[in-house]
Backbone as a printed PyTorch tensor [residue, N CA C, xyz], in Angstrom:
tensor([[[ 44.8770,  81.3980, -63.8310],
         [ 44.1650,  82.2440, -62.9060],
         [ 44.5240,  83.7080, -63.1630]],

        [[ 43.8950,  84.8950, -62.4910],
         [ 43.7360,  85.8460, -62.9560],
         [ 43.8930,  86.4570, -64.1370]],

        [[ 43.3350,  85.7470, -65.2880],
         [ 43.4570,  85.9440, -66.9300],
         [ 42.1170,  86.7150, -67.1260]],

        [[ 41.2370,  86.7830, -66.2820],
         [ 39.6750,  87.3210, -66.4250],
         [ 38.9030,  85.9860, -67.3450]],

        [[ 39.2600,  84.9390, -67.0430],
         [ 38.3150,  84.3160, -67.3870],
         [ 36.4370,  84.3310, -67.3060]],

        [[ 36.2180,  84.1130, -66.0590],
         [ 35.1680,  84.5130, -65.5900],
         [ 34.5220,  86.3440, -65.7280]],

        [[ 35.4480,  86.7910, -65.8730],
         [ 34.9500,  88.2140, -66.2060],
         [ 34.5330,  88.1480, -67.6350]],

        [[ 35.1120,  87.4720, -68.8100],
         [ 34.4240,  86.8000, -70.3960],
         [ 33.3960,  86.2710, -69.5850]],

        [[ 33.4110,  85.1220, -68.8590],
         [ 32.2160,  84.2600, -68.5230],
         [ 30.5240,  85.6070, -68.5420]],

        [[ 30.8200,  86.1740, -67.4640],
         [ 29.7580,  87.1730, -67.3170],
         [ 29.7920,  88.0530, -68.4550]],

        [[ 30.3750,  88.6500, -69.1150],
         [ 30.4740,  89.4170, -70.0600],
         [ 29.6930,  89.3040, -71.0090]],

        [[ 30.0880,  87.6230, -71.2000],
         [ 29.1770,  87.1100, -72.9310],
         [ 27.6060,  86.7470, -72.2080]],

        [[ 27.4980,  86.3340, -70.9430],
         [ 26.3350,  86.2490, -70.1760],
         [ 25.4070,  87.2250, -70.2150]],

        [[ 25.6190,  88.1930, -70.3200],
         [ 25.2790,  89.8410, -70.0250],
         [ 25.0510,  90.2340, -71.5030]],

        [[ 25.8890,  90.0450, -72.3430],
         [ 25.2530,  90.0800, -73.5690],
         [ 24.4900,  89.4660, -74.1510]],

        [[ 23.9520,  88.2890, -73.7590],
         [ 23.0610,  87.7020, -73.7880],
         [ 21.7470,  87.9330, -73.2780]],

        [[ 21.6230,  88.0060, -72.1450],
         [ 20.5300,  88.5890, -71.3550],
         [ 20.0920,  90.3770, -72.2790]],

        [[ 20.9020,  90.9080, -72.8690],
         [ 20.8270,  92.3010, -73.2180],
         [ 19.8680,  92.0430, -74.8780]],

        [[ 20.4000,  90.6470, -75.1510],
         [ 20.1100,  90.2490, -76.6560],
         [ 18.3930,  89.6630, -76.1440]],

        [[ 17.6690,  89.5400, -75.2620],
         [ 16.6320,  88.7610, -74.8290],
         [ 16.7160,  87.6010, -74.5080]],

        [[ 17.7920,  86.6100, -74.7460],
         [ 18.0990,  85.0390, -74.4960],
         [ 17.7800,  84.5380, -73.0090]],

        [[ 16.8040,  83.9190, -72.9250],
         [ 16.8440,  82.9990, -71.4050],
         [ 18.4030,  82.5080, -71.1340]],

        [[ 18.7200,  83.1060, -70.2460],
         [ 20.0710,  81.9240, -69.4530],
         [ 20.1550,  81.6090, -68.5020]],

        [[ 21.1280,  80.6320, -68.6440],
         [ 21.1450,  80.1130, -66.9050],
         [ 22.3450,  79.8480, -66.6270]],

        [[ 23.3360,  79.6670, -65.7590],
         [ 24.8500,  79.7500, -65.0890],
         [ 24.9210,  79.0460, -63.7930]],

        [[ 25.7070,  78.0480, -64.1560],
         [ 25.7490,  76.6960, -62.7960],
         [ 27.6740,  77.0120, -62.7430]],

        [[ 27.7910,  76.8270, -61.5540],
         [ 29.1430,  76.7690, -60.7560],
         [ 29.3870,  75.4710, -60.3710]],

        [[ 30.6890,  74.9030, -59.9970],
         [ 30.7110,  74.2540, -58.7300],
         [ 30.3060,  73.7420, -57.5220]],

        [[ 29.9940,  73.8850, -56.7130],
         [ 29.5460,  74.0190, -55.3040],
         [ 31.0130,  73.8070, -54.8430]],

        [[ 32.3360,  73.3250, -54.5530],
         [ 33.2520,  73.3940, -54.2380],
         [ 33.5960,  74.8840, -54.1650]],

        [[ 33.6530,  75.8840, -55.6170],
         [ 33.7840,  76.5810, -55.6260],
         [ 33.2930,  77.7680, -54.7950]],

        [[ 33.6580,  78.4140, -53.7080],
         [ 32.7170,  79.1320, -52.3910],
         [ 33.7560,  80.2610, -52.0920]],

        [[ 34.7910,  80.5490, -53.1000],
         [ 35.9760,  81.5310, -52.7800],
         [ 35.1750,  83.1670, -52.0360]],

        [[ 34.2050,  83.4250, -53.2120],
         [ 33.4230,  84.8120, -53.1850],
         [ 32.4460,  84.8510, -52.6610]],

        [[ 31.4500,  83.5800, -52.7660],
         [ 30.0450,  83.4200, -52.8090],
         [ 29.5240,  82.0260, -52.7390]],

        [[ 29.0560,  81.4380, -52.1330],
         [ 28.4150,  80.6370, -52.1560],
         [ 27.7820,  79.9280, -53.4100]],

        [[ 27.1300,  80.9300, -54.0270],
         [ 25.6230,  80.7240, -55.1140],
         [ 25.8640,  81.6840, -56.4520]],

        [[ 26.8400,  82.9910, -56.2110],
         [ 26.7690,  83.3080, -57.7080],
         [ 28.1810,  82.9690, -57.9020]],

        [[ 28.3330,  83.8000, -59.3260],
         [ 29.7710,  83.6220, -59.9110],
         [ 30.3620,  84.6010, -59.6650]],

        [[ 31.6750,  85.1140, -59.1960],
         [ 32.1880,  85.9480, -59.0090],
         [ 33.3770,  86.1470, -59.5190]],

        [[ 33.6050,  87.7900, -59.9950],
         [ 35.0150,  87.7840, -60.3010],
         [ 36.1650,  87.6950, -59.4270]],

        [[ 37.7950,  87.8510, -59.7680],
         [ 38.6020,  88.2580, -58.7910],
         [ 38.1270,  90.1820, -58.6910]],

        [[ 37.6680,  90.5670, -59.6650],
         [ 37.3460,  91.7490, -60.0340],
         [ 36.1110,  92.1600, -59.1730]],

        [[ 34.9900,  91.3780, -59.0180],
         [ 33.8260,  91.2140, -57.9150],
         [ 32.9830,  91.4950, -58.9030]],

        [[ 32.5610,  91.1230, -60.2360],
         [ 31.8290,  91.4880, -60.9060],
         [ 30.9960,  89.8520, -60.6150]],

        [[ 29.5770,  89.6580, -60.6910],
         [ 28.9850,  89.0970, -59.9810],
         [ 27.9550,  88.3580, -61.3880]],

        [[ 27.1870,  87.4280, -60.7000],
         [ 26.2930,  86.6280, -61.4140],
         [ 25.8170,  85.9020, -60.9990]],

        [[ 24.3940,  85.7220, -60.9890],
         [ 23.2640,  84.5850, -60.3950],
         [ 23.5940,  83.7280, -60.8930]],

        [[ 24.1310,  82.4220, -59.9660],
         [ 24.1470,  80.9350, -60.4900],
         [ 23.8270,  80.0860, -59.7470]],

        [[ 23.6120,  78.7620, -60.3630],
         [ 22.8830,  77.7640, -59.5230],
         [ 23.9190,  76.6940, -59.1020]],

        [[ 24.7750,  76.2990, -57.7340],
         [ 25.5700,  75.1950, -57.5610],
         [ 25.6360,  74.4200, -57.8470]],

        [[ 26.6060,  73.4430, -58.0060],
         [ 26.3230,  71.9030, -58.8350],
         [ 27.3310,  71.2040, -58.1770]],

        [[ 27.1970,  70.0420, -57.5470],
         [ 28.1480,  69.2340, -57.7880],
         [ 28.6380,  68.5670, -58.9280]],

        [[ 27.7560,  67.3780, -59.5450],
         [ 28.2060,  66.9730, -60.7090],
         [ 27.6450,  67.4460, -62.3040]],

        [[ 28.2670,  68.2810, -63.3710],
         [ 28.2200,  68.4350, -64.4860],
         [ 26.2060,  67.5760, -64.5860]],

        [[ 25.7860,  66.7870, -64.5140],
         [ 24.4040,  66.3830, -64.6420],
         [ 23.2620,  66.5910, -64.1610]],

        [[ 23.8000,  66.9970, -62.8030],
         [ 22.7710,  68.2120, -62.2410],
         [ 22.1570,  69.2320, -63.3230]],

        [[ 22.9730,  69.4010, -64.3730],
         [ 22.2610,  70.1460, -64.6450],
         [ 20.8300,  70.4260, -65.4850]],

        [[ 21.0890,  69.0210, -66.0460],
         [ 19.6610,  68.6270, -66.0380],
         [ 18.3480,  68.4710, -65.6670]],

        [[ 18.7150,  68.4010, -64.5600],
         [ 18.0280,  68.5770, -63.4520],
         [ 17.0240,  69.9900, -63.0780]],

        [[ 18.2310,  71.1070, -63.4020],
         [ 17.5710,  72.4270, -62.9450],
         [ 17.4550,  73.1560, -64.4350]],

        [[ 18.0050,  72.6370, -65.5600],
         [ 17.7320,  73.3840, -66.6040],
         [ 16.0870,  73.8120, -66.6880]],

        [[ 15.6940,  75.1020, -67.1960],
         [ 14.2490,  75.3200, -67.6020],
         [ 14.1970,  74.7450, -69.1620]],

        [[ 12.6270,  74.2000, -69.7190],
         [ 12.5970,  74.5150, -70.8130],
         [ 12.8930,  75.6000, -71.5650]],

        [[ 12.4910,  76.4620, -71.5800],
         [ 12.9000,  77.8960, -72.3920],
         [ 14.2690,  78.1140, -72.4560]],

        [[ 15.4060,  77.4080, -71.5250],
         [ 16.9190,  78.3090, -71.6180],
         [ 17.1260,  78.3180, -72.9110]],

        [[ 17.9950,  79.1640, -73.3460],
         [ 18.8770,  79.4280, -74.4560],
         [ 19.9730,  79.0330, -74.6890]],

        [[ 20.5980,  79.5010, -73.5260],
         [ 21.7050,  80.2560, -73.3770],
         [ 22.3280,  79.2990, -71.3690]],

        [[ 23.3610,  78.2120, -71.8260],
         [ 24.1160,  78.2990, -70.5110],
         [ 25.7530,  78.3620, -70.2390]],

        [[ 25.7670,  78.9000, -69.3310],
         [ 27.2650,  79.4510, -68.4320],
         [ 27.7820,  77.9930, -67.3900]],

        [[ 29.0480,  77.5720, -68.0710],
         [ 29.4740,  77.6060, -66.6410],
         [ 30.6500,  77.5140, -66.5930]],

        [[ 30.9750,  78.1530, -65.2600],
         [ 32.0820,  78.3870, -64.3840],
         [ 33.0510,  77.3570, -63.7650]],

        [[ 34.3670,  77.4220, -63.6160],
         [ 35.5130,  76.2700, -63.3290],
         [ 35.1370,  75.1900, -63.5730]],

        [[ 34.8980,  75.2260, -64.8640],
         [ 34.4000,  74.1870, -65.5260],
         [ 35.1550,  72.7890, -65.1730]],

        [[ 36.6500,  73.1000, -65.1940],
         [ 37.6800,  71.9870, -65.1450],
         [ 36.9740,  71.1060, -63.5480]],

        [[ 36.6620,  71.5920, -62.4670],
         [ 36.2190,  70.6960, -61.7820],
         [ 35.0930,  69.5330, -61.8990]],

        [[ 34.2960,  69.8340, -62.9270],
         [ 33.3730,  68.9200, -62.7410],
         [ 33.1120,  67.6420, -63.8390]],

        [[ 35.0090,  67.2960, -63.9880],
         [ 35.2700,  66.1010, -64.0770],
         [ 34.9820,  65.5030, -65.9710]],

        [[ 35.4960,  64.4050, -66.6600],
         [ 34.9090,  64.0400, -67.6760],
         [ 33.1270,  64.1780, -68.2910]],

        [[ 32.7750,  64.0390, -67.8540],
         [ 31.4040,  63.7730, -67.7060],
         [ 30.9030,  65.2430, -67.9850]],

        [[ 31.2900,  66.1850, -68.1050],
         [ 30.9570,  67.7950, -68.2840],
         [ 31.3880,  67.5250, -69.3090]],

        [[ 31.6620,  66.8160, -70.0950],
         [ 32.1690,  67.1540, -71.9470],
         [ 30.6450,  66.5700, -72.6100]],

        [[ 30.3290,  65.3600, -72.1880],
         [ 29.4390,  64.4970, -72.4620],
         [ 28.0250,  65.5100, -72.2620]],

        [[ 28.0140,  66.2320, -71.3000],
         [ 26.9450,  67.3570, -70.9600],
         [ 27.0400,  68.3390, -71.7180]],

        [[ 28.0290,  69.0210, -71.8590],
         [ 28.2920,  70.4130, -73.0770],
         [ 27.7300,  69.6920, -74.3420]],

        [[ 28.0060,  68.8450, -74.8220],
         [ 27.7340,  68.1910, -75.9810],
         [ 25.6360,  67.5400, -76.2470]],

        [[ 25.5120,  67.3210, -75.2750],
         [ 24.2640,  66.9720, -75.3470],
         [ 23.4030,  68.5280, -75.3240]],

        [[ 24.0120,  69.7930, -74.3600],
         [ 23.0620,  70.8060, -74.4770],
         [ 23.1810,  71.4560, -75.4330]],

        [[ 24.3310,  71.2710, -76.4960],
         [ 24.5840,  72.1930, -77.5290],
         [ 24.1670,  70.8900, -78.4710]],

        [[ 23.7080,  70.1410, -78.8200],
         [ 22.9890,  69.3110, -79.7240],
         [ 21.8480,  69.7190, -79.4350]],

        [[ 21.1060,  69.7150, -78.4300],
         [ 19.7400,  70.6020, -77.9010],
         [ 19.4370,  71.7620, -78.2990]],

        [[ 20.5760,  72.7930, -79.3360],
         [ 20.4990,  73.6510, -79.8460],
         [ 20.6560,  74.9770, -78.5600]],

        [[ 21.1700,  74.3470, -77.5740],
         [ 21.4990,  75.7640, -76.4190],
         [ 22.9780,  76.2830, -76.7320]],

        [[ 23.2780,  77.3540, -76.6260],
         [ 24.6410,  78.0010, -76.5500],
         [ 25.3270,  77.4100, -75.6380]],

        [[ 26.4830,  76.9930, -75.6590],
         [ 27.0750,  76.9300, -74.0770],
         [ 28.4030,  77.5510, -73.6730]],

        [[ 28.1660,  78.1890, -72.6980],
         [ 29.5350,  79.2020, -72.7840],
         [ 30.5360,  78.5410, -71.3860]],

        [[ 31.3550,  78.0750, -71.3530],
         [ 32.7180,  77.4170, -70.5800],
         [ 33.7030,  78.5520, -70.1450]],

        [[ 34.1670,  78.7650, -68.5240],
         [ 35.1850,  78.9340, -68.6360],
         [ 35.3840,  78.3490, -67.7940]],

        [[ 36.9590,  77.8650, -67.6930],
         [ 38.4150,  77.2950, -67.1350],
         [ 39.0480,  77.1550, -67.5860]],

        [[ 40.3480,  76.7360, -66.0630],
         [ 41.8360,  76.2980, -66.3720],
         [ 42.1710,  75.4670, -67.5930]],

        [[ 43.0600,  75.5740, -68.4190],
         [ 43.6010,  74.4520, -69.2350],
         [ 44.7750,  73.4140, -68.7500]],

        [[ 45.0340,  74.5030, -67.5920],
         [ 46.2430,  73.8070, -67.2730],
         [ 46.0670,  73.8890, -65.3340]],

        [[ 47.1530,  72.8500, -64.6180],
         [ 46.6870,  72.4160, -64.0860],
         [ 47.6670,  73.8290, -63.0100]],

        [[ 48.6230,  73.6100, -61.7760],
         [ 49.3060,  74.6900, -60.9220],
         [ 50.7710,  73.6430, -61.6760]],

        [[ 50.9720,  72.5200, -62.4030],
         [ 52.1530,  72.2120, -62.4960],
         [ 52.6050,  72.2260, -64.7280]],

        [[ 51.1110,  73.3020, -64.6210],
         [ 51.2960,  73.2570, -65.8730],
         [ 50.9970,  72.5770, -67.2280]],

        [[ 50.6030,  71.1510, -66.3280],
         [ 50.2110,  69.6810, -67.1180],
         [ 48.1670,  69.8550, -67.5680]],

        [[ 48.0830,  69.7170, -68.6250],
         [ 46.6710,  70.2180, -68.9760],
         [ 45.7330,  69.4740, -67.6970]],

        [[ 44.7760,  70.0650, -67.7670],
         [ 44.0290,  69.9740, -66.7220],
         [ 42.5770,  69.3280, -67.3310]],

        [[ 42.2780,  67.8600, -66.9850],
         [ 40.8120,  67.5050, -67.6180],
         [ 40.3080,  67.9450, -66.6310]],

        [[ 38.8450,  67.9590, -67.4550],
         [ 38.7370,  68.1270, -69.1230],
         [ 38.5670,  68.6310, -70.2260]],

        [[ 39.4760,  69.4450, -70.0790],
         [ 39.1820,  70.9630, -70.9540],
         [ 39.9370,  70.7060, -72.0320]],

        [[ 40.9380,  69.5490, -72.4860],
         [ 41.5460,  69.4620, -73.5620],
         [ 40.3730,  68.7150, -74.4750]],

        [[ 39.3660,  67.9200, -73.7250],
         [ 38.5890,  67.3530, -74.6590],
         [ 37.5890,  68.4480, -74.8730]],

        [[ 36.9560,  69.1180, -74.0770],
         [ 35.9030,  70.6570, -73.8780],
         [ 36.5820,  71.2050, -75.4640]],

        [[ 37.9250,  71.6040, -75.4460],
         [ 38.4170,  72.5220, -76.6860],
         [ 38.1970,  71.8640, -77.6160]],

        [[ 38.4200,  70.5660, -77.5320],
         [ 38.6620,  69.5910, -79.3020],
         [ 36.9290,  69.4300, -79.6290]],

        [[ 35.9460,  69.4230, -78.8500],
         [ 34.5020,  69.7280, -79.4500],
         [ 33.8470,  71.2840, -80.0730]],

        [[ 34.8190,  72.3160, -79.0430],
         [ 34.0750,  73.6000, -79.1090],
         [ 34.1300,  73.8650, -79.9450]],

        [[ 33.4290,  75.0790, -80.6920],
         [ 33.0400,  75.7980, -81.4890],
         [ 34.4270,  76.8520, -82.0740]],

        [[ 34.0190,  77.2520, -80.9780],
         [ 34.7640,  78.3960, -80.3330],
         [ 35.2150,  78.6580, -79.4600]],

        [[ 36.9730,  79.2500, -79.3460],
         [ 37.7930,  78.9400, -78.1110],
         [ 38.5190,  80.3830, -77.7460]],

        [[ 38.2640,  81.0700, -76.9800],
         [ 39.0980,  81.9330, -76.5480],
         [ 40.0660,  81.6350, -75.4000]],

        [[ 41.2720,  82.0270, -76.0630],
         [ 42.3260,  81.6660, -74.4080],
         [ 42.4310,  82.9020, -73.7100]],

        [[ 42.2200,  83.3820, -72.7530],
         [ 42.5590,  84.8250, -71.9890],
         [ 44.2240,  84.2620, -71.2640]],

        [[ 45.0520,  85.5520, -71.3520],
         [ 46.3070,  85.2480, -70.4310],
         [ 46.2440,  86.3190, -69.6140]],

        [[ 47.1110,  85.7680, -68.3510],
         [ 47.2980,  86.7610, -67.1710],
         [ 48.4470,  87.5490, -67.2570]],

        [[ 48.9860,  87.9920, -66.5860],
         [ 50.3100,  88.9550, -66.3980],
         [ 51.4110,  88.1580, -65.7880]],

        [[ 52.4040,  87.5850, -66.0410],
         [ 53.2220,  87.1450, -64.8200],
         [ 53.8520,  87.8690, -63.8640]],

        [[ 53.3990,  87.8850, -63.0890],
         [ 53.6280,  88.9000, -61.3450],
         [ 55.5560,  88.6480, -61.5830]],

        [[ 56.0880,  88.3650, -61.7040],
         [ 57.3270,  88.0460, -62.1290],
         [ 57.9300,  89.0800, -62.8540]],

        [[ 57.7910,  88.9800, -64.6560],
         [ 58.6110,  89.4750, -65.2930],
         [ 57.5960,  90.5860, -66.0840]],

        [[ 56.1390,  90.4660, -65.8550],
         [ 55.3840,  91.1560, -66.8550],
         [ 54.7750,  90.5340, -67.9950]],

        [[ 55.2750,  89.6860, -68.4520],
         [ 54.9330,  88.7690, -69.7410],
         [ 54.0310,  88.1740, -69.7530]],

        [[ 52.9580,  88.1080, -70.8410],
         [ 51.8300,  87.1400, -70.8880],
         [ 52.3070,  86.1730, -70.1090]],

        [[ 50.9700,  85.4320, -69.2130],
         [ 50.7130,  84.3290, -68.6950],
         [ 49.9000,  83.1730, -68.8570]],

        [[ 50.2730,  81.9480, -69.1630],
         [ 49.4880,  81.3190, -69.2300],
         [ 49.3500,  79.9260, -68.3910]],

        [[ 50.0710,  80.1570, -67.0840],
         [ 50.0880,  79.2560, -65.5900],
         [ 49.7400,  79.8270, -64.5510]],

        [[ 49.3390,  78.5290, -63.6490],
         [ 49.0960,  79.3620, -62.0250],
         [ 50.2620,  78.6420, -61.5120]],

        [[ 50.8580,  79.4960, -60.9650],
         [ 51.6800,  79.0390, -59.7200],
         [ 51.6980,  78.7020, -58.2120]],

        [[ 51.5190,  77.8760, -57.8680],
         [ 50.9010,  77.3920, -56.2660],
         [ 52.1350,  77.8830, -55.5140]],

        [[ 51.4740,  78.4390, -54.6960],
         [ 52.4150,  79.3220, -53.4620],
         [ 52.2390,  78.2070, -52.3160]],

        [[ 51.2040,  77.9220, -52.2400],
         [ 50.9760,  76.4760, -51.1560],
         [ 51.2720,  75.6560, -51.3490]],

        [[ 52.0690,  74.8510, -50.2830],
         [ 52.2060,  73.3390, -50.4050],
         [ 50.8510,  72.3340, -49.8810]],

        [[ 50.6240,  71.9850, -50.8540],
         [ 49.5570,  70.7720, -50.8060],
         [ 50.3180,  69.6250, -51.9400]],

        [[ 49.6780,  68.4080, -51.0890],
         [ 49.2390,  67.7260, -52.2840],
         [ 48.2780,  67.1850, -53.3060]],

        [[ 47.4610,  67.6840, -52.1910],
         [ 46.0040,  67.0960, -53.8270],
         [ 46.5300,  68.3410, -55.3580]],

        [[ 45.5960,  67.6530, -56.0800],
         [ 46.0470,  68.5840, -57.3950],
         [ 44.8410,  69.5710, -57.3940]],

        [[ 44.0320,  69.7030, -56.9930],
         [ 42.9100,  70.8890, -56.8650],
         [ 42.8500,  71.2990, -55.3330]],

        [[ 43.1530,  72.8560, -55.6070],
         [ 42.8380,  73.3520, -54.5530],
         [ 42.7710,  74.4200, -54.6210]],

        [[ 41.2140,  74.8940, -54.4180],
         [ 40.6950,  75.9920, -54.4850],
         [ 41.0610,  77.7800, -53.6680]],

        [[ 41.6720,  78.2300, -54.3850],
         [ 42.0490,  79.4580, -53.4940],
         [ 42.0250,  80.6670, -54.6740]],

        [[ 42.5260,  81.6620, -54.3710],
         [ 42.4170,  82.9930, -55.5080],
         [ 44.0440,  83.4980, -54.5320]],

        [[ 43.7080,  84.9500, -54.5400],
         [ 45.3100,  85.6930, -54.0230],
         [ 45.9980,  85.0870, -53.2010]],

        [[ 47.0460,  85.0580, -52.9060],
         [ 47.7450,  84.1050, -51.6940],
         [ 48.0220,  82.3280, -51.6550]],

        [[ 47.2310,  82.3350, -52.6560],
         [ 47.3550,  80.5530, -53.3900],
         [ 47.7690,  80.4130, -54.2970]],

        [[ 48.0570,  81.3160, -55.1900],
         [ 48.3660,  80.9290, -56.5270],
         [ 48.8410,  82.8610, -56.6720]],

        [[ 49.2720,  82.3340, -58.0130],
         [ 49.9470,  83.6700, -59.0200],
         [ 50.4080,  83.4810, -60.3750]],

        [[ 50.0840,  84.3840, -61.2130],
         [ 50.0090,  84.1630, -62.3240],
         [ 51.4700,  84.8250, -63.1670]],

        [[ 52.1540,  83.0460, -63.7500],
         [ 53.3180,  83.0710, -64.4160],
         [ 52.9010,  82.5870, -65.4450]],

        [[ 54.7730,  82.9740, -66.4200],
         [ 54.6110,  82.8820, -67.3220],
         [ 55.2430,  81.6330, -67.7800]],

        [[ 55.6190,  80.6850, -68.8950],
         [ 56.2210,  79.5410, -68.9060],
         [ 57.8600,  79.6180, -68.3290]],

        [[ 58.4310,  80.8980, -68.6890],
         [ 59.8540,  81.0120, -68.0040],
         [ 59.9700,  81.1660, -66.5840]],

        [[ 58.8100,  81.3970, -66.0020],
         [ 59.3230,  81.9880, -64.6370],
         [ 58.1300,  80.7760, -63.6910]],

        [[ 57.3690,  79.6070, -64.2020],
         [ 56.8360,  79.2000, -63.5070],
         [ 57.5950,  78.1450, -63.1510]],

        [[ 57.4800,  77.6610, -62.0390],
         [ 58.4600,  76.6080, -61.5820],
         [ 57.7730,  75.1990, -61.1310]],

        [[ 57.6360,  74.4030, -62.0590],
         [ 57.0740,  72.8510, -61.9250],
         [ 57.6680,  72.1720, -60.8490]],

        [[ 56.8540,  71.4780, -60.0010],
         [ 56.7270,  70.8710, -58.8830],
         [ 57.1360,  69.5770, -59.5900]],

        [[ 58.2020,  68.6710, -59.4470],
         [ 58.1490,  67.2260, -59.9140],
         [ 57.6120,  66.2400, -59.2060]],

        [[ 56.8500,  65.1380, -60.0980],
         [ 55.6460,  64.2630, -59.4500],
         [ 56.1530,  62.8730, -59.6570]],

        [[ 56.2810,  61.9320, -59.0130],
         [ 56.4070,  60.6310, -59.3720],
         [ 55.6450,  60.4160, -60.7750]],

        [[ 54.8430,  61.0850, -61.2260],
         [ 54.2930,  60.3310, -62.7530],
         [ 55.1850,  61.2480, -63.6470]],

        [[ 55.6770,  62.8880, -63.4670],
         [ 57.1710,  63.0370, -64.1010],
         [ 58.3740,  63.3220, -63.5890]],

        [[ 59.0890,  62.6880, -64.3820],
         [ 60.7830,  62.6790, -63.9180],
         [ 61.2510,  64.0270, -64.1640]],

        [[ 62.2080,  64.4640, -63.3510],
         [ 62.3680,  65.9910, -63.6570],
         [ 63.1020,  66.0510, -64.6110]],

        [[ 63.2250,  65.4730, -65.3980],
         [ 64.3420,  66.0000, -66.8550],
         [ 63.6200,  66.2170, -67.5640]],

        [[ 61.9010,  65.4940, -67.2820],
         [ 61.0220,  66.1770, -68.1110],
         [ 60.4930,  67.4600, -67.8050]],

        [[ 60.9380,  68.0490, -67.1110],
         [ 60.1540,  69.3640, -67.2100],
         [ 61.1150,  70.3660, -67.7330]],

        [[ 62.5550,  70.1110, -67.9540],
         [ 63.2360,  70.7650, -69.5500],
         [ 62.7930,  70.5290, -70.5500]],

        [[ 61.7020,  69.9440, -71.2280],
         [ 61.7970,  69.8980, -72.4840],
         [ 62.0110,  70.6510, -73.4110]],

        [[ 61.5800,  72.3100, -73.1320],
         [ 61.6790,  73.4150, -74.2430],
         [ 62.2320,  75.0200, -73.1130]],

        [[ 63.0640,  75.4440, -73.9220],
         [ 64.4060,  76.3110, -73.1840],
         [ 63.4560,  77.7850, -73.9850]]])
């Protein structure tokens, strides 16, 4: 989180639209931090999109003509969004992804490890760790919950770095595993 993911998201969107390309940009519907209906930055930089619950919706609302599609926290909408990226980019559409790789305990986050092993092309953006300064490439949950998704921006999370983020231990790992590398 705060790596500007979604700020790439709109970025390459925008260059697109500038290039003439039909696009189109589906979210979540979980996702409602900023907006309801577009994409938003933490930055507030903005974008018309269409909600989705499941990754197949989007079939649904795709136009013939698109080119070009976006979407946003990608990691929520489950296996089945790999199987979709893959069918619209065999369709010869662009498809531009962003999300988490990793989860608030650090542990990759499906399905973006399978999303990377198809893509094309992969940019990682890192955040700052509010900590020490150092590239980031974790969120750190300030909240206690237990589900493993939970949607928040400032005050929910913060962006560390592997030294300074501190793994929550889970009955599926034992904490000696989360020393593995010093």
């Amino acid at each position: 989180m705060f790596s500007g993911k979604t700020e790439e998201l709109i970025r390459r969107i925008k260059r697109a639209v500038y290039g003439k390309q039909r696009v189109q940009v589906f979210k979540p519907k979980l996702d409602d931090r900023y907006d309801e209906t577009q994409v938003v930055s933490h930055s507030q930089l903005k974008l018309v999109s269409t909600p989705i619950e499941r990754a197949e919706e989007i079939f649904y609302h795709l136009s013939a003509d698109t080119q070009v599609v976006g979407i946003d926290e990608v990691q929520f909408f489950g296996p089945e969004v790999v199987q979709v990226c893959e069918a619209l980019a065999n369709k010869g559409l662009r498809v531009i992804c962003a999300g988490l790789d990793q989860d608030y305990q650090g542990r990759p986050f499906e399905p973006m490890p399978q999303l990377l092993a198809v893509a094309e092309y992969v940019t990682k953006e890192l955040a700052i760790c509010v900590v020490c300064g150092n590239p980031a490439n974790r969120s750190q949950r300030l909240v206690s919950r237990g589900e493993r998704v939970v949607v928040g921006a400032a005050g929910a999370y913060e962006a560390r770095c592997r030294k300074c983020h501190v793994a929550e231990p889970t009955e599926a790992t034992p904490p000696q595993a989360l020393k593995l590398f010093d």
